[in-house]
C-alpha positions as CSV (number, residue, x, y, z in Angstrom):
1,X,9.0,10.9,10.1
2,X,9.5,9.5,7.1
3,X,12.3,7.4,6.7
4,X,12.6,5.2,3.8
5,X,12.0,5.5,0.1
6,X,8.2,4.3,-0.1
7,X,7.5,2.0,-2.6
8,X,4.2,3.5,-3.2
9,X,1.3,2.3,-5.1
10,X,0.1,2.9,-8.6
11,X,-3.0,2.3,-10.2
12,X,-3.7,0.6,-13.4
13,X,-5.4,3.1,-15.8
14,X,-8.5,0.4,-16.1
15,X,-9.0,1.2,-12.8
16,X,-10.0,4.7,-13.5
17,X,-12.9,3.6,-16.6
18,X,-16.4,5.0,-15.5
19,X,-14.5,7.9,-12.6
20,X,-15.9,10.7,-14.2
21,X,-19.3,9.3,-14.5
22,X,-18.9,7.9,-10.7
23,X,-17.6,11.6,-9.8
24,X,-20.5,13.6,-11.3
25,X,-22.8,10.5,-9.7
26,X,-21.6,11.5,-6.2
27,X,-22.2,15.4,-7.2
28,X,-25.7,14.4,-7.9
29,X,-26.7,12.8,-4.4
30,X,-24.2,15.1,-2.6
31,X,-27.1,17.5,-1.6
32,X,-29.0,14.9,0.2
33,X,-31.2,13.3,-1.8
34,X,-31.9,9.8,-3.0
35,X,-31.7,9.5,-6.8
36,X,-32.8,6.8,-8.9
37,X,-31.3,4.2,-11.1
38,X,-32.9,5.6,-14.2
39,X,-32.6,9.0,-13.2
40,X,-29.1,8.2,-13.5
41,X,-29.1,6.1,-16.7
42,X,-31.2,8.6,-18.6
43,X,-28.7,11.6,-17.9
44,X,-25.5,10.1,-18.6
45,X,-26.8,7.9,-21.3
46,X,-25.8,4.5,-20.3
47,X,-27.5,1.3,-19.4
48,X,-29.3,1.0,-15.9
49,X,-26.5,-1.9,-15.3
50,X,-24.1,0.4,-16.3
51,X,-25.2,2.6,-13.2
52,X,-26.0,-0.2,-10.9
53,X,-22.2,-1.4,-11.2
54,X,-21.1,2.3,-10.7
55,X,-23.0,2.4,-7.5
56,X,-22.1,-0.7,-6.0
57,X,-18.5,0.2,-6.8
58,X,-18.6,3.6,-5.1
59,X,-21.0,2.0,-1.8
60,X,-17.6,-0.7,-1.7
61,X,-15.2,2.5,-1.1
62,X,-18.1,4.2,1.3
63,X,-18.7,6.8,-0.8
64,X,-22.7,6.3,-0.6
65,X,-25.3,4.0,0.0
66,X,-26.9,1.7,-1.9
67,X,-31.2,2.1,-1.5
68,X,-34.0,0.4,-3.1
69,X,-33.8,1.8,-6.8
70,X,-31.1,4.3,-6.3
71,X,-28.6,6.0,-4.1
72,X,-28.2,8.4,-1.1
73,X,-25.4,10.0,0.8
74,X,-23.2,8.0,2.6
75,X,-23.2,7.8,6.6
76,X,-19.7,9.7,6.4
77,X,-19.2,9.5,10.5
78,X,-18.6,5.5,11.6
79,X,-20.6,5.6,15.3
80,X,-19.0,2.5,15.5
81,X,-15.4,4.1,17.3
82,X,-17.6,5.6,19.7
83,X,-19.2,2.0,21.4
84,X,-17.4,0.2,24.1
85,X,-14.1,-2.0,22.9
86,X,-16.1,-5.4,23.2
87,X,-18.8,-4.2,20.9
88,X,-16.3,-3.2,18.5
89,X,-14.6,-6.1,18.4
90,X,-17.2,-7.6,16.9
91,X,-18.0,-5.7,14.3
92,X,-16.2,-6.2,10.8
93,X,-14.3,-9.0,12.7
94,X,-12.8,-10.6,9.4
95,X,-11.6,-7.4,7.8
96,X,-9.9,-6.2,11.1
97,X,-8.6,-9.6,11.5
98,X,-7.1,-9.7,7.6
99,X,-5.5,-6.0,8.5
100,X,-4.1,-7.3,11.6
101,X,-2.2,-10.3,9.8
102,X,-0.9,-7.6,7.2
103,X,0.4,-5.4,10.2
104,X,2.1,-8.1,11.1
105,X,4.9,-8.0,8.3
106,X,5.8,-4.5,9.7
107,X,7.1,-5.7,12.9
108,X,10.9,-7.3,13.2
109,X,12.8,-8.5,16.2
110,X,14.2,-5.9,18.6
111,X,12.0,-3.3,17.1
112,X,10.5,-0.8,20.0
113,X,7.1,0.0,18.8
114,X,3.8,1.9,20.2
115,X,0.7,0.5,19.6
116,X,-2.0,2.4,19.6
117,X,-6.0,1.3,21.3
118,X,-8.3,0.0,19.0
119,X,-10.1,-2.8,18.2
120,X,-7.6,-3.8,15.1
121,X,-4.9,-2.9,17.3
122,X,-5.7,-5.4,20.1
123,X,-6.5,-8.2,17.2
124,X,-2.3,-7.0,15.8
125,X,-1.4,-7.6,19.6
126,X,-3.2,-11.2,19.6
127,X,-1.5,-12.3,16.3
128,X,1.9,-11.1,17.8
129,X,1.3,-13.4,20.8
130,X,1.3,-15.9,18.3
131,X,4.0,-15.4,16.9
132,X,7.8,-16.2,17.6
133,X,8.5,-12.3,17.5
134,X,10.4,-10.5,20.1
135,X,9.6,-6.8,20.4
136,X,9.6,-4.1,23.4
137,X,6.0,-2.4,23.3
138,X,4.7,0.9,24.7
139,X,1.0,1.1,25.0
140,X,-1.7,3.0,26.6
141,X,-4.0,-0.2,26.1
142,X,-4.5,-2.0,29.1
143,X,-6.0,-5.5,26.9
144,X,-2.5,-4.8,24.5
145,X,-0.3,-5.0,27.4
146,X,-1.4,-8.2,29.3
147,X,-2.3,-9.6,26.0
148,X,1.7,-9.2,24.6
149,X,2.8,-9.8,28.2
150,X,1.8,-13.3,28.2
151,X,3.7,-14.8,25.5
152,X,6.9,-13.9,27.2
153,X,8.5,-13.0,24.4
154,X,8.1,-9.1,24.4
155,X,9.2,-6.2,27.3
156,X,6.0,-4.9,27.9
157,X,5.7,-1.0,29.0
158,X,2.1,0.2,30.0
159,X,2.0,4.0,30.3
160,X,-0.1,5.7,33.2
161,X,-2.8,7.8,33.6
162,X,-6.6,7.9,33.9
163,X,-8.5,4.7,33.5
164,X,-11.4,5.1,30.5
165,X,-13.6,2.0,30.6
166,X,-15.0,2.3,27.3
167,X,-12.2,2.0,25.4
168,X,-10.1,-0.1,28.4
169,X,-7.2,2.5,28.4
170,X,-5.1,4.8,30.3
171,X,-6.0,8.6,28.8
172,X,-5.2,12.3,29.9
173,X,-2.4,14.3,30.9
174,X,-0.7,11.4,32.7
175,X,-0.3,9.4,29.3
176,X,1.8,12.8,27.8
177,X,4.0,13.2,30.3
178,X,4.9,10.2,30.3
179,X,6.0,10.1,26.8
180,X,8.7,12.6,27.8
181,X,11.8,10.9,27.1
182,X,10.6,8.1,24.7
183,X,11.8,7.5,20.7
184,X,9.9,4.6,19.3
185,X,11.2,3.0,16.1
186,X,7.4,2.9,14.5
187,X,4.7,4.4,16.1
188,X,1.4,1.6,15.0
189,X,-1.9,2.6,15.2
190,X,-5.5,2.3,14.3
191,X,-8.1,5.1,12.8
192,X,-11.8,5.2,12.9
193,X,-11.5,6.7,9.1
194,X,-9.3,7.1,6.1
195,X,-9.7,10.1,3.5
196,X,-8.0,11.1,0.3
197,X,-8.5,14.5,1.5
198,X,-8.2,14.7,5.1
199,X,-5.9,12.3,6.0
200,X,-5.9,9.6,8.9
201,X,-9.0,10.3,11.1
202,X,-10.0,9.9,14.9
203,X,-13.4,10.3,16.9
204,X,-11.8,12.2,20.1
205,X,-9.5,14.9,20.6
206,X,-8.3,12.7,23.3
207,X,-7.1,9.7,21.0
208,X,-6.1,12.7,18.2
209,X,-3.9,13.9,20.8
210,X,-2.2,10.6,22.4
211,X,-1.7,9.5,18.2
212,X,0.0,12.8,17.5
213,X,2.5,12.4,20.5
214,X,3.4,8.7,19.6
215,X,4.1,9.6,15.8
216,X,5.9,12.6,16.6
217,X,8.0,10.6,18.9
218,X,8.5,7.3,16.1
219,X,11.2,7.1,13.2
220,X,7.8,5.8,11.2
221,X,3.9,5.6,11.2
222,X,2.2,3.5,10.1
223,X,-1.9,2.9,10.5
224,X,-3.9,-0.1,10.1
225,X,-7.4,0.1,9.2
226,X,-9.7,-2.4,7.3
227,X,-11.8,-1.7,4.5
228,X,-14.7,0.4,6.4
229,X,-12.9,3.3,7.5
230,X,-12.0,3.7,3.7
231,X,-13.2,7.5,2.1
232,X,-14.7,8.5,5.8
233,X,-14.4,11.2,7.9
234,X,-14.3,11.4,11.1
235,X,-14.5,14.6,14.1
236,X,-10.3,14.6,14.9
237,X,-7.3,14.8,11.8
238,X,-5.0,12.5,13.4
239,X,-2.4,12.8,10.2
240,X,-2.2,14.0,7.3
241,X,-1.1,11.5,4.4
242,X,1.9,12.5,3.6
243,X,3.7,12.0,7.5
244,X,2.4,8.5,7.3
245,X,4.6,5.9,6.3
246,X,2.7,2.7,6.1
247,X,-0.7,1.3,5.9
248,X,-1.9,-2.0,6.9
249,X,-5.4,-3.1,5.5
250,X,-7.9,-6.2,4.4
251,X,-8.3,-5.1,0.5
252,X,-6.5,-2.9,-2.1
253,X,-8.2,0.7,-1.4
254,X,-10.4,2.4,-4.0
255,X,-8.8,4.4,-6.8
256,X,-9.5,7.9,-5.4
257,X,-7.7,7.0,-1.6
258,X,-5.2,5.2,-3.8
259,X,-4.1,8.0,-5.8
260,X,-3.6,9.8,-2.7
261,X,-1.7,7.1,-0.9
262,X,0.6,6.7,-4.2
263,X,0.9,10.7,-4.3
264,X,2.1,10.8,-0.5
265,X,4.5,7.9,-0.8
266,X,2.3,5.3,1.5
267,X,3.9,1.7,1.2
268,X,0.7,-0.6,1.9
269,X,0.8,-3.6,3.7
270,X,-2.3,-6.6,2.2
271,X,-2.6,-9.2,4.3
272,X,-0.4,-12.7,3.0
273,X,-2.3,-14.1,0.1
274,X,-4.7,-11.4,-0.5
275,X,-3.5,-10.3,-4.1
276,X,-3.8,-6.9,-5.3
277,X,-5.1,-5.7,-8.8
278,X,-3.1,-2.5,-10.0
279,X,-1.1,-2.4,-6.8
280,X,2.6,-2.0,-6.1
281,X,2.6,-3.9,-2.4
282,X,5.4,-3.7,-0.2
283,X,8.4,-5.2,-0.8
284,X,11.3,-5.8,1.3
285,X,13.0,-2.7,0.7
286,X,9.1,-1.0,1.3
287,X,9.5,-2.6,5.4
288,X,10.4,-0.3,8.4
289,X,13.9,0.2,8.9
């Protein structure tokens, strides 16, 4: 539920020099071939630089792949959500880590919050135990609740159900009913993927469904992602845009996801000292209430 008037974020119209070149490059390649530099150059009339900085900026939002000479489609599906949780935490360790600090900012004293399993989420649960915050959490993560547990500081609630060893949480029907009952002021929570389009993404029905009952249950969402799971998709929609009210993240997202998050009314979250070129970033009045 959306609760607050978002301060959402705008993009500076510099930001949007070369789109329709970029667009038509990603029409190109969006049949499954790999097309060349100077293919690209020759057809739109423009310097094989020119092209080179239009592909590296559309591989940076993971909208395809850089290859020798050219570009190909990008590997839209991140295989990465579906390895064990200690594999994952090691992959794209700094930007998960720089989310984590940003998602940090959301949470205030007293606050009763869910956090949702994932690798960023258990990195936001380590930074908490850092901190001097006091909050009551409601998890399904069994590494988030004795990590949270031991600074003291926070009430600690671990809901039941069936053990999945990949992922080191409590899943299935067990973990719904025992929502029944619950109202969480935010409702925190990582995605495998982000899309202009689709919305907040998730590689199971099983996490789709445990996400959906915690934000339907919160006054506010808010997701925290780094910049990998930018312009992905993924099997599950978890959300769409516009019932999310936050996002917590390593780097300013790309001008296309950016539009989107402006035109839903997303306030996000960059991590402290991480400035932001042609963003509006939350400020106070932009924090959960």
């Amino acid at each position: 539920m959306k609760g607050r008037d978002s301060q959402a974020i705008s993009v500076k119209p510099g930001a949007r020099l070369g789109a329709g070149r970029q667009q038509s490059i990603l029409s190109l390649i969006d049949q499954g071939h790999i097309v060349s530099v100077g293919e690209f150059a020759k057809r739109f009339g423009v310097s094989t630089e020119t092209i080179r900085r239009d592909i590296r900026t559309l591989e940076e939002a993971g909208q395809l792949r850089r290859v020798h000479g050219g570009a190909a489609p990008a590997r839209t599906f991140d295989l990465t959500a579906r390895r064990p949780l200690a594999e994952r935490m090691g992959v794209d360790r700094e930007g998960k880590l720089l989310a984590a600090r940003a998602a940090l900012e959301l949470l205030q004293d007293d606050m009763n919050v869910f956090f949702g399993v994932s690798s960023t989420m258990l990195l936001v649960a380590e930074e908490l135990a850092r901190s001097e915050k006091r909050l009551t959490i409601t998890t399904n993560s069994i590494d988030i609740a004795l990590t949270t547990a031991a600074s003291g500081r926070c009430t600690v609630n671990l809901l039941g159900g069936v053990v999945h060893h990949q992922s080191r949480s409590l899943d299935g029907y067990e973990v719904l009913t025992n929502f029944e009952g619950r109202l969480f002021d935010l409702a925190l929570m990582g995605a495998s993927a982000i899309s202009p389009v689709h919305g907040v993404l998730s590689p199971t029905k099983q996490h789709q469904v445990i996400v959906s009952a915690a934000a339907d249950r919160s006054h506010q969402v808010a997701f925290v992602v780094d910049h990998a799971k930018f312009n992905r998709r993924d099997a599950q929609v978890v959300r769409p845009l516009e019932e999310v009210d936050f996002l917590a993240t390593d780097r300013e997202p790309p001008p296309d996801l950016a539009a989107a998050l402006e035109k839903a009314g997303v306030t996000v979250f960059l991590p402290p000292g991480i400035e932001a070129d042609g963003l509006s970033i939350a400020a106070e009045e932009g924090k959960p209430q």
